[in-house]
Backbone as a ProteinNet text record, in pm:
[ID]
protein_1_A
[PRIMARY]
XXXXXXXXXXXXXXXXXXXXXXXXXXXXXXXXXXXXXXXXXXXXXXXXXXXXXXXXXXXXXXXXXXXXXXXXXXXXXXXX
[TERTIARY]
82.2	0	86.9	225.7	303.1	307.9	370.9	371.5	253.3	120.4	32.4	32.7	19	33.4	121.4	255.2	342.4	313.7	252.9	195.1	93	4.4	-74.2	-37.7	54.3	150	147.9	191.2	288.5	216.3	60.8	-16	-73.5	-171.3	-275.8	-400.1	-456.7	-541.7	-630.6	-736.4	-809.5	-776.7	-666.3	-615.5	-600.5	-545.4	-533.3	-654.1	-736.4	-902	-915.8	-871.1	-967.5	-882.6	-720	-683.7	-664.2	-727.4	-757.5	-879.3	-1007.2	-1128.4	-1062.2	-980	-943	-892.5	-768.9	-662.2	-786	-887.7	-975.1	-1067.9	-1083.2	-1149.3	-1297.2	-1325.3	-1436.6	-1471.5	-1509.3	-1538.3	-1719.9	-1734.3	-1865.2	-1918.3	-2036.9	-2073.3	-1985.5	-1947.1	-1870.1	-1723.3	-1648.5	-1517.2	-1602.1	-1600.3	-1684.4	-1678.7	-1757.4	-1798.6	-1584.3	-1541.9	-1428.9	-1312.3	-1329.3	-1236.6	-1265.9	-1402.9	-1440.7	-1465.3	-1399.7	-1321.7	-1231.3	-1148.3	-990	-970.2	-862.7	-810.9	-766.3	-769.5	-721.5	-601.3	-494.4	-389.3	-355.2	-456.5	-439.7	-549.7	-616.1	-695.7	-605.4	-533.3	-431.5	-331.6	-271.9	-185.3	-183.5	-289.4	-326.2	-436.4	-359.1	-454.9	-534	-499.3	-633.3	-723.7	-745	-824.9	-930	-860.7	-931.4	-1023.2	-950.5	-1053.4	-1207.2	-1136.2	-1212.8	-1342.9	-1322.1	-1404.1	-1521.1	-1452.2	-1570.5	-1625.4	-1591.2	-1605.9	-1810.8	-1865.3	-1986.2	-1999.9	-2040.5	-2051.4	-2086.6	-2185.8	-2250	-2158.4	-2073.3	-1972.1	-1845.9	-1831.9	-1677.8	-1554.5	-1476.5	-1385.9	-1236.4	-1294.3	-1147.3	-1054.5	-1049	-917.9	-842.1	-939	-817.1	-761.8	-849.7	-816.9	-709.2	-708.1	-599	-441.2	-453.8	-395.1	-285.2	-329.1	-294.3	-251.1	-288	-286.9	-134.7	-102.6	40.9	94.2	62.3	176	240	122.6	185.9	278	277.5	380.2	516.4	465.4	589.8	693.5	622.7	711.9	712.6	660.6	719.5	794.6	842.3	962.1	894.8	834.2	768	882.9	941.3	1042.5	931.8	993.9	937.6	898.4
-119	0	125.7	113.2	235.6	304.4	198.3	246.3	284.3	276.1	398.7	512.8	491.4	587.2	740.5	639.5	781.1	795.2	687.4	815.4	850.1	816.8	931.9	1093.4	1062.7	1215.2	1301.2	1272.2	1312.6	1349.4	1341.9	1334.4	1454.8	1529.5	1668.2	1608.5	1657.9	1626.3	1604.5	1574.7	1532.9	1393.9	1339.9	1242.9	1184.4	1223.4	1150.7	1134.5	1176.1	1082	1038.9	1001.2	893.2	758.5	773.7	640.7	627.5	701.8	637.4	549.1	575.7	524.8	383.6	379.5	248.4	148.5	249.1	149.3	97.7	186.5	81.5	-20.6	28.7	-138.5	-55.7	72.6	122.1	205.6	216.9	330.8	346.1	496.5	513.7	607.5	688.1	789.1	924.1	936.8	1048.7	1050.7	889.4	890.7	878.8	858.3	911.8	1101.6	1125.8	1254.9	1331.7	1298.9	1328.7	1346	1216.5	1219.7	1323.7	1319.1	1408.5	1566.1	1552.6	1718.3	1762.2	1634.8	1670.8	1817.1	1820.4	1938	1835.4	1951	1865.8	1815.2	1857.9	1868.4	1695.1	1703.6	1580.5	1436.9	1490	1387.5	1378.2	1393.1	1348.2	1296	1326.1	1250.2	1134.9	1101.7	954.6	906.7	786.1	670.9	632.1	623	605.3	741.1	825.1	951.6	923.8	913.8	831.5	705.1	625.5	505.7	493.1	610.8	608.7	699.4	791.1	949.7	851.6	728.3	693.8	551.4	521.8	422.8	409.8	312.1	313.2	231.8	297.2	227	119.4	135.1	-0.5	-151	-108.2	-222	-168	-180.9	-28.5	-164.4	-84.8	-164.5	-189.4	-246.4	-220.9	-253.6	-385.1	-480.6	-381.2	-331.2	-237.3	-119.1	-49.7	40.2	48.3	-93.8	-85.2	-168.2	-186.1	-225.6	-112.4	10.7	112.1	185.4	155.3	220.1	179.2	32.6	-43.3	-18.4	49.6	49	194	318.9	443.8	408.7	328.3	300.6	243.1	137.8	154.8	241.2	328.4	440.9	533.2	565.7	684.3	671.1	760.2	793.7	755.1	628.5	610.1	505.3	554.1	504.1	378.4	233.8	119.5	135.8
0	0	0	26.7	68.7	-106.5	-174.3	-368.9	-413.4	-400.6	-348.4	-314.6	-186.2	-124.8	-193	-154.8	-264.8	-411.2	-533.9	-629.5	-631.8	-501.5	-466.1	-433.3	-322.2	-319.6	-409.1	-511.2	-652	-733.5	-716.9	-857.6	-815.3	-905.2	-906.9	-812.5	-761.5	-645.8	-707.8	-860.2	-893.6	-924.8	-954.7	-1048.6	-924.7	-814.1	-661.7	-630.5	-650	-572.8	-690.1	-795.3	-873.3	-846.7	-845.9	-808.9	-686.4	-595.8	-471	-471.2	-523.3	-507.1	-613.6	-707.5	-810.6	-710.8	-600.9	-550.9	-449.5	-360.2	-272.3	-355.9	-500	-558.7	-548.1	-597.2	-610.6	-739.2	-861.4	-912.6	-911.9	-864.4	-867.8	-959.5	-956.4	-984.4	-1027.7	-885.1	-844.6	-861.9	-885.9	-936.5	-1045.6	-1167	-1264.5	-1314.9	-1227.5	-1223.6	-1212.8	-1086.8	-1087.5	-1179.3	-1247.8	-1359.4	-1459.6	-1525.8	-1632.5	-1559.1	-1483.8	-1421.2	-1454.5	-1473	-1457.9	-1593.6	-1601.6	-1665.3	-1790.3	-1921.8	-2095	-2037.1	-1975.3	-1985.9	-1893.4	-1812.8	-1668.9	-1805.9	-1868.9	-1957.6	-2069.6	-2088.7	-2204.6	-2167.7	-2009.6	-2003.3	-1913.8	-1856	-1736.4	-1812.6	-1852.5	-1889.2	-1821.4	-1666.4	-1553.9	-1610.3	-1629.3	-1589.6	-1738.8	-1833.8	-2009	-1952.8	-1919.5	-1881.6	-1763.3	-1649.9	-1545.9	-1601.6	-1706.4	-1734.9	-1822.1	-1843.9	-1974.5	-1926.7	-1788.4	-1705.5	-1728	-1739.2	-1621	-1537.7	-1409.2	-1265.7	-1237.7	-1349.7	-1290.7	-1307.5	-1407.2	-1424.5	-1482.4	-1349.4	-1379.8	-1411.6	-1466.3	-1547.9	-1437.2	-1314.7	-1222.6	-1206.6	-1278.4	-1344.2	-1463.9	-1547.7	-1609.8	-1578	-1502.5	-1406.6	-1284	-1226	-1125.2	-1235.9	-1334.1	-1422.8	-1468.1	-1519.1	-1511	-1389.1	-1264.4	-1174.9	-1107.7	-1153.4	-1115.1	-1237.1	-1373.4	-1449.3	-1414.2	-1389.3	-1291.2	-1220.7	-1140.3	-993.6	-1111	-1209.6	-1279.9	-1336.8	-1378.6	-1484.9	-1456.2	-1272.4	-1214.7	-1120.8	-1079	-988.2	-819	-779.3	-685.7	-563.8	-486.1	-369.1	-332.2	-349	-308.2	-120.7
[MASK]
++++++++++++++++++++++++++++++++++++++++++++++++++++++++++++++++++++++++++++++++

């Protein structure tokens, strides 16, 4: 949970509550709603924020979502 945690840190505070609600194994409404907030700039560049914005709840896609969410922890600068 700590490799979390820290690219939670690191990220824009919209993009941090959407893969927080991914990393607890939830997308709803409102992560939904959240993502298609984000800024052009935060939707072009997180593949979580593309997938989650066009997500629906009712059968949210969370295997590919937390999929992305461990390839972040890959290819950023995240202290194990």
């Amino acid at each position: 949970m700590a490799r979390y945690m820290e690219l939670i840190k690191i990220l824009p505070p919209l993009v941090s509550a959407v893969v927080w609600d991914v990393v607890n194994g939830r997308i709803t409404q409102s992560t939904v709603d959240l993502a298609q907030a984000t800024s052009r700039e935060e939707f072009d560049r997180y593949d979580i924020i593309r997938c989650v914005a066009a997500a629906n709840p009712k059968y949210p896609p969370l295997e590919l979502a937390m999929g992305l969410v461990n390839e972040m922890i890959e290819t950023t600068a995240v202290a194990s």
